[in-house]
Structures are given as structure tokens and as C-alpha cells.
C-alpha positions as a printed NumPy array, in Angstrom:
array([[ 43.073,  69.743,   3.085],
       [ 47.082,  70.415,   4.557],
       [ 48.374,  66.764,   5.256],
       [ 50.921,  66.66 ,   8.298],
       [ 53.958,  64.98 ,   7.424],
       [ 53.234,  61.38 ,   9.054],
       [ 50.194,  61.536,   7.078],
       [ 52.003,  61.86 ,   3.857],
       [ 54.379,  59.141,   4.644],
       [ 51.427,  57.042,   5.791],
       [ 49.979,  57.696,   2.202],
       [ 53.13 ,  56.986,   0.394],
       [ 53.698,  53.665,   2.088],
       [ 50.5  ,  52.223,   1.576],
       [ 50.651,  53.659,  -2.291],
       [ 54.254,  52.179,  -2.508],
       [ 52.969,  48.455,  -1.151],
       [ 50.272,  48.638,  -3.366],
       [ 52.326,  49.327,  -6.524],
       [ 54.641,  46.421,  -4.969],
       [ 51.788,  43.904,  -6.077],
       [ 52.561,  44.037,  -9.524],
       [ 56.318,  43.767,  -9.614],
       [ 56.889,  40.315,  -9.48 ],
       [ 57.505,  38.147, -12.183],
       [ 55.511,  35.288, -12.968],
       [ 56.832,  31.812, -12.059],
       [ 55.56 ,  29.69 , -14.701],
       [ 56.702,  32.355, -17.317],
       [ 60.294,  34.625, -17.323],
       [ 57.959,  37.901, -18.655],
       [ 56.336,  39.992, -16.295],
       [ 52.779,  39.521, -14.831],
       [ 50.494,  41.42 , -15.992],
       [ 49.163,  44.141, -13.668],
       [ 45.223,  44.83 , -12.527],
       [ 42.638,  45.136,  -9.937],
       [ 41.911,  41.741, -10.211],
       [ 45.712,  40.72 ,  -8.804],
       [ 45.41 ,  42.355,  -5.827],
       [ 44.949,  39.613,  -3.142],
       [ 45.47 ,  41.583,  -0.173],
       [ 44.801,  45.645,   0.882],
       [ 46.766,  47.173,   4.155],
       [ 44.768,  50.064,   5.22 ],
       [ 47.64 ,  51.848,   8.295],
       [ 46.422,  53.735,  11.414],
       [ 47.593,  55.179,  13.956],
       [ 46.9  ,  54.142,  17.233],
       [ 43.781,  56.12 ,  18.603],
       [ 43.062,  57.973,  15.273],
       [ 39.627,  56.751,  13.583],
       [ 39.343,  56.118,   9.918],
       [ 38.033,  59.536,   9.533],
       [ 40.431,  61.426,  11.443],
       [ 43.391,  60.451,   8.933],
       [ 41.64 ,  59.825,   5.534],
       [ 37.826,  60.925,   6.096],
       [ 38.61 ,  64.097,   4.545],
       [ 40.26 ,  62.376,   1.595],
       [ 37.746,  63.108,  -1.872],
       [ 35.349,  59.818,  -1.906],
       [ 36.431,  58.313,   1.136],
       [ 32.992,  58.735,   2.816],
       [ 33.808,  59.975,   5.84 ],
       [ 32.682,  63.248,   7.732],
       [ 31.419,  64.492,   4.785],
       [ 28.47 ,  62.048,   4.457],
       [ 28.248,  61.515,   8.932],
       [ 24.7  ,  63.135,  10.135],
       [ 23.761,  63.615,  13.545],
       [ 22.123,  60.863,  13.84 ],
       [ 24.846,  58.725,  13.729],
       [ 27.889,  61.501,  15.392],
       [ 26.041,  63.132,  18.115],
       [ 27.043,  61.523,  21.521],
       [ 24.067,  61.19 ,  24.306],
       [ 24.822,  60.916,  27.873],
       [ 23.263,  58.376,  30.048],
       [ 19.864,  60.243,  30.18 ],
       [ 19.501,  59.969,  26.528],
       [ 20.018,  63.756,  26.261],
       [ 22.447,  64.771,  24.465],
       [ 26.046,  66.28 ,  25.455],
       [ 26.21 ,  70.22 ,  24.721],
       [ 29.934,  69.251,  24.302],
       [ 31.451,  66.761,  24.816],
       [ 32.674,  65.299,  28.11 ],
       [ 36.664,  66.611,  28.933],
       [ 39.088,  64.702,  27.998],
       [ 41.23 ,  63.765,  31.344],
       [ 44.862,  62.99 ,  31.886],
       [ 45.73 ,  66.119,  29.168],
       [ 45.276,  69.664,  28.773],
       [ 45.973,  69.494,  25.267],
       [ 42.06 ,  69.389,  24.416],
       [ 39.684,  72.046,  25.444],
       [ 36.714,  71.577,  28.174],
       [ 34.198,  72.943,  25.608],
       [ 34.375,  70.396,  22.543],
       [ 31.402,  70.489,  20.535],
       [ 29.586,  66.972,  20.156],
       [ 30.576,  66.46 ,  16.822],
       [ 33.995,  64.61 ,  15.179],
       [ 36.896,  66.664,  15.21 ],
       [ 40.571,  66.472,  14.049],
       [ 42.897,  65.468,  16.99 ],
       [ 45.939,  66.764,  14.703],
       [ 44.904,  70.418,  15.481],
       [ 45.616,  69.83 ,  19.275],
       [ 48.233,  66.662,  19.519],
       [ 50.717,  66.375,  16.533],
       [ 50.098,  63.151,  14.865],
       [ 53.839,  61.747,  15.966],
       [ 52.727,  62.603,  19.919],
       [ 50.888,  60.029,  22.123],
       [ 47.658,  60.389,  22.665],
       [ 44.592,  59.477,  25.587],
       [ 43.802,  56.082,  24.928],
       [ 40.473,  54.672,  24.372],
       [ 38.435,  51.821,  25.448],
       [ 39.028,  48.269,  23.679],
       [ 37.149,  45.883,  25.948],
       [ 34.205,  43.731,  24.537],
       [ 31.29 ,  45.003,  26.983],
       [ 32.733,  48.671,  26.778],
       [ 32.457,  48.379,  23.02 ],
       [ 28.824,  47.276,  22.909],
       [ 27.707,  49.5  ,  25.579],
       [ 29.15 ,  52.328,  23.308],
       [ 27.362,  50.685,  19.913],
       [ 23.986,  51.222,  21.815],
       [ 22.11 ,  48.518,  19.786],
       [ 23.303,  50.743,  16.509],
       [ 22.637,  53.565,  18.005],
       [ 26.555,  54.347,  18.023],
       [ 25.889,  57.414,  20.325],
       [ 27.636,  56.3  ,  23.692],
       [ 31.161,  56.321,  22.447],
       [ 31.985,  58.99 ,  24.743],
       [ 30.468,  57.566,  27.701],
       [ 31.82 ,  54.53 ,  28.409],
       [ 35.299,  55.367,  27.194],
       [ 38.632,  56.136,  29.399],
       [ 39.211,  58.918,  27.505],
       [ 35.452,  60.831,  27.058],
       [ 35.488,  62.972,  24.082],
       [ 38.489,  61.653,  22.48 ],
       [ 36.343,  59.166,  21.314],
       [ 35.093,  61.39 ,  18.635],
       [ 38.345,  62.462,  17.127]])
């Protein structure tokens, strides 16, 4: 997998604050503390705004991401229950093409990760209208943005 820049500094930060948490000294004691999983108190996971977990690490080795999605739980019905042959356009760009397939896909290969991109839905009712009692299959629905849902 060929990480864009951003990503890489993305990865480094978040490697670089986690190597932080066993740099300080002790304050009961003038050696250092001792590092290990066990003193990690807090974990910063970074996004970018608009870009799912799996669009910047769900191709990472172990992350479970798109690698371990089925169709059950990635395929995106319309409001008949049918679902989309692709996946509603995307409006207010013409950086995405009418004929998505219904299925995740990597934003990066059609909006650099350091451009702006459609934004989605955050309201409470949109939200569980898109769950779908679980379902999780009416993200692109009852979003502003349609199919960007699924990048």
C-alpha cells in the first residue's frame, strides 16, 4: 500500500506521541520510569475530517478494516430495500465519478488527502436513520453528500 504524504506524517505523529509516554521521569524517584503497555493511560487515534477509519488505516496489516468488511455490512440499499447498482453521485463536485460501485473506496484516488472534501451528515436522527437498526446500509441515503459516505 503507497501512503500519501499527510498520511505518513499522520503516522509519525501519532508514533512520536506515543513514544512521548515513556520519557518522563518519575517524580518520586530521579531515574527514569520504566516503559510498557501497561503506562499508557491515554491513545490519540488522528483523522481527517470526512475520512473513515478505513479510508486512512483500514488497509494497514491487522487493522481490520476492508479486508475483513462483507456485504452484508458495506453494501448500501436505497429506500426500497434494493440495493444501489452504484452508488448515488456525489453532488457539489465533479471530482467523483457518477458510476461508483456500492462498495468502500479510497477518496485519496480522486481528492488529495490535503484538499477539502463533501461533507457528511452529523445530526442525531440522520445518524440513526443511516444505522438502520444495525443494519448500517443507509449511510448513503440520508447523507448530504450520497456516496461519499462510503469512502
Amino acid at each position: 500500500m503507497k501512503l500519501s504524504l499527510l498520511h505518513c506524517r499522520i503516522l509519525l505523529f501519532g508514533l512520536f506521541c506515543l513514544s512521548c509516554t515513556g520519557c518522563k521521569k518519575s517524580s518520586t524517584s530521579s531515574t527514569p520510569a520504566t516503559s510498557s503497555i501497561n503506562s499508557i493511560n491515554h491513545v490519540v487515534v488522528i483523522y481527517l475530517e470526512n475520512h473513515s477509519f478505513d479510508n486512512l488505516y483500514g488497509q494497514f496489516s491487522g487493522a481490520h478494516g476492508i479486508s475483513d468488511a462483507t456485504p452484508a455490512t458495506t453494501i448500501q440499499d436505497s429506500l426500497t430495500g434494493v440495493p444501489y447498482i452504484h452508488l448515488p453521485v456525489i453532488p457539489g463536485t465533479d471530482k467523483f465519478p457518477a458510476n461508483l460501485p456500492n462498495a468502500p473506496f479510497n477518496i485519496d484516488q480522486y481528492i488529495p488527502s490535503d484538499m477539502p472534501t463533501p461533507d457528511l451528515a452529523h445530526s442525531y436522527y440522520q445518524e440513526q436513520m443511516q444505522i438502520n437498526g444495525g443494519k448500517m446500509d443507509m449511510f448513503a441515503r440520508y447523507n448530504y453528500s450520497k456516496g461519499m459516505s462510503q469512502g
